[in-house]
N, C-alpha and C positions, 0 to 999 in steps of 0.2 A: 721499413727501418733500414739504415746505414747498416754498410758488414761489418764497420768501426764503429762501436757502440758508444756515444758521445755525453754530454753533461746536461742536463737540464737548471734551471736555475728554482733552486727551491726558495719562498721565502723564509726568513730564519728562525722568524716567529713558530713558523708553522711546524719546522724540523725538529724545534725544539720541541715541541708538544710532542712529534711522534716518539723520536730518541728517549724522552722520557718515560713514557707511558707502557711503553715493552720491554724497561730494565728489568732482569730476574731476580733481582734484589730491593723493592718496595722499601718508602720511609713511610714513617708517619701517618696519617690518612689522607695523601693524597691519594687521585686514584691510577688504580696499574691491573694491567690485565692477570698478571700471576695473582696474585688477591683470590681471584673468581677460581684461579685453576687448582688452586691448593685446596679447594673447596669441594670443587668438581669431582675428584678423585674420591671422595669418600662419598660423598652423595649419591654420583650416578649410580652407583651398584646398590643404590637403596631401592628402585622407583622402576617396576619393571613397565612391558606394554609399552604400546606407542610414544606415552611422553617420556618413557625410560629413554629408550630409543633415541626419540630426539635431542635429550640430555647428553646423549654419550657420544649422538653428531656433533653437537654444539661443542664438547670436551675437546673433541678431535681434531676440528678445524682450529678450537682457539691454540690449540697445543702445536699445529703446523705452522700456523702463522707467526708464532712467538718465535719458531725454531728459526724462520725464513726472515722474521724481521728483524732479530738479535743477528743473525747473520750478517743481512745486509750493511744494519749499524758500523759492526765492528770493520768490513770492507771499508766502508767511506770512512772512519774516521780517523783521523791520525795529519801530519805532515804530507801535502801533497804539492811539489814546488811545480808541478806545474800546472797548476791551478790559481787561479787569483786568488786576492783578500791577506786577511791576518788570521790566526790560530785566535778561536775565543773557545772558552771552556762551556758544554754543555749539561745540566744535570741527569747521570745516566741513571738514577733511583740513589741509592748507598755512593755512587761511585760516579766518575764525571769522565765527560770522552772531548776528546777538542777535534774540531771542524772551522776549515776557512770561510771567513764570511767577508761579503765585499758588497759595495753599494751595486743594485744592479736597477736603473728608472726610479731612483729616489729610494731604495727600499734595501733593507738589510740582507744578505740572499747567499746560500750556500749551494755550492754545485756537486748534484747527484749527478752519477752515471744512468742514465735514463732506461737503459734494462735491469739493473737491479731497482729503479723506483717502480718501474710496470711489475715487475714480481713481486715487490715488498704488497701494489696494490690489488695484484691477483689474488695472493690468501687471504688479504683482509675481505675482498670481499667477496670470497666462498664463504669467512668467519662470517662474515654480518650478515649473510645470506640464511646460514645456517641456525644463527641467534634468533632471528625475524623467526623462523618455521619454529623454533623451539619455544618463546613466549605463544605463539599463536596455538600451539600445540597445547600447553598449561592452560592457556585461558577457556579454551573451550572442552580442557578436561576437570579433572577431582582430582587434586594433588592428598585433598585428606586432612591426616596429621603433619603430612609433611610440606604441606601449601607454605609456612613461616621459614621453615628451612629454606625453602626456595629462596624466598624474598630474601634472606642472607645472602646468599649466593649471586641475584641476578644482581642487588644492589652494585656493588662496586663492579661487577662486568657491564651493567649500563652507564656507569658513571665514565670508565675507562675509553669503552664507545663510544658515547658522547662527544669526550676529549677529541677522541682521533678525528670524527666527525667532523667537529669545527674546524683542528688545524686543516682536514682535506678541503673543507670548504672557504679556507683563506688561499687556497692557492688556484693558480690560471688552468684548474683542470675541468676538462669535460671528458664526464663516462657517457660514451656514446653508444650504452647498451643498456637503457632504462628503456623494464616494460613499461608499453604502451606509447613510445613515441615510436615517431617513423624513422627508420633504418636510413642514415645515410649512407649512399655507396661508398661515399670517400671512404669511410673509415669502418664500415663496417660489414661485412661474409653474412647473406644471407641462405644457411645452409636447407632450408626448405620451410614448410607451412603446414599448419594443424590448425585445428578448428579448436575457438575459444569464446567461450561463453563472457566471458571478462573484458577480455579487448577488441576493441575496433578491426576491421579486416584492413592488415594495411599495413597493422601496427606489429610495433614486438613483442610476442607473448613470450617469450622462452629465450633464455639465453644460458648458449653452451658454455659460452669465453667471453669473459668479460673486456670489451674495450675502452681504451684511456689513448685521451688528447689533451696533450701539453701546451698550452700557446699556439693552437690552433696546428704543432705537427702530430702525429698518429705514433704513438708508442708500446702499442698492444691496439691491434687487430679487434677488435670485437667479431662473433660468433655467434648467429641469431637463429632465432625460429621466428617467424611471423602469422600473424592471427591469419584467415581466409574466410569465406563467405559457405553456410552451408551446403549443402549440394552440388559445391566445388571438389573437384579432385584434389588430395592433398598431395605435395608436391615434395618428395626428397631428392635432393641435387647429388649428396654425396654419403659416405659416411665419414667421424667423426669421433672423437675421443671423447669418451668421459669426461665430467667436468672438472671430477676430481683427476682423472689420466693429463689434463689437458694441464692442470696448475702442474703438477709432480714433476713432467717434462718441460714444464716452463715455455712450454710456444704459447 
């Protein structure tokens, strides 16, 4: 990455889906992540053992992301002249934020500062990382009497996810740290190798840091572990932060 941390061109569709969706002030039933978190607080402390556990991960990621994506927000929005486009008004949940938008290849397009969008996309996806381990955690456990409470709660945090989902998926991004594909050098640190009963020897089984490419540049490093072949020596190059250390300090 540049030492001048530069703009990337978001589509405007897409921005607006996210700007929306992690207002802390919720209308209506559309859906929004605070929904799930006002839930989460009184619930996790009901549900001990493993899927407690993974409830009160899942609380804690969605509670840093909201913290780091509400941040972000408020940085990019506002009057910025030197930036292209016109001021158009966004809906921030209760409340509206305005953002330059400008035509960019035919398409409506608002410009992010491209290390605050690799971060905003860091916690989301420890969040959805963490959400994944937390459904798979309930489905293979006994929630009980409290299995319907659940479904209260995951409802509108799946709905919100979803959202985000799509808007990441309207835009020119590639995460070049999905297990089980092979590790491009370009864009991606392969910090060593373990053996995986899951994935292909070759492939990515493990990833410390998740990496993002914008329009085919590199805006967060990806950070991998890769599968290897039995009765292979397992291979560590270096050490490495926590994955949660690694989002907290933003590399």
């Amino acid at each position: 990455m540049a030492s001048a941390p530069r703009d990337i061109y978001v589509p405007a569709a897409s921005w607006e889906v996210m700007v929306d969706v992690v207002a802390p002030k919720p209308r209506g039933m559309d859906p929004f992540f605070v929904k799930a978190m006002q839930q989460f607080e009184r619930y996790a402390r009901t549900i001990g053992g493993e899927i407690g556990d993974s409830i009160r991960l899942c609380q804690d990621h969605l509670s840093r992301f909201l913290v780091t994506a509400q941040e972000v927000v408020g940085l990019e929005a506002g009057a910025n002249p030197a930036r292209l486009g016109r001021s158009r008004e966004f809906r921030y949940g209760q409340e509206t934020l305005s953002f330059q938008v400008f035509q960019y290849k035919g398409s409506d397009t608002v410009s992010i500062r491209e290390d605050r969008m690799a971060t905003l996309l860091n916690f989301y996806a420890r969040f959805r990382e963490t959400m994944r381990f937390m459904e798979h955690k309930v489905e293979e456990g006994d929630l009980g009497i409290f299995k319907n409470s659940f479904v209260f709660i995951h409802k509108p945090l799946a709905q919100a996810a979803e959202s985000f989902d799509h808007a990441m998926e309207r835009m020119p991004l590639h995460i070049s740290t999905r297990i089980g594909s092979v590790p491009d050098p370009h864009y991606v640190h392969i910090m060593g190798t373990e053996f995986s009963d899951e994935v292909e020897p070759g492939r990515i089984c493990r990833v410390l840091k998740p990496g993002f490419v914008y329009e085919g540049r590199e805006i967060q490093e990806g950070v991998v572990i890769v599968s290897q072949k039995r009765g292979e020596p397992e291979i560590q190059t270096a050490e490495i932060q926590s994955p949660e250390e690694s989002i907290e300090s933003g590399e």
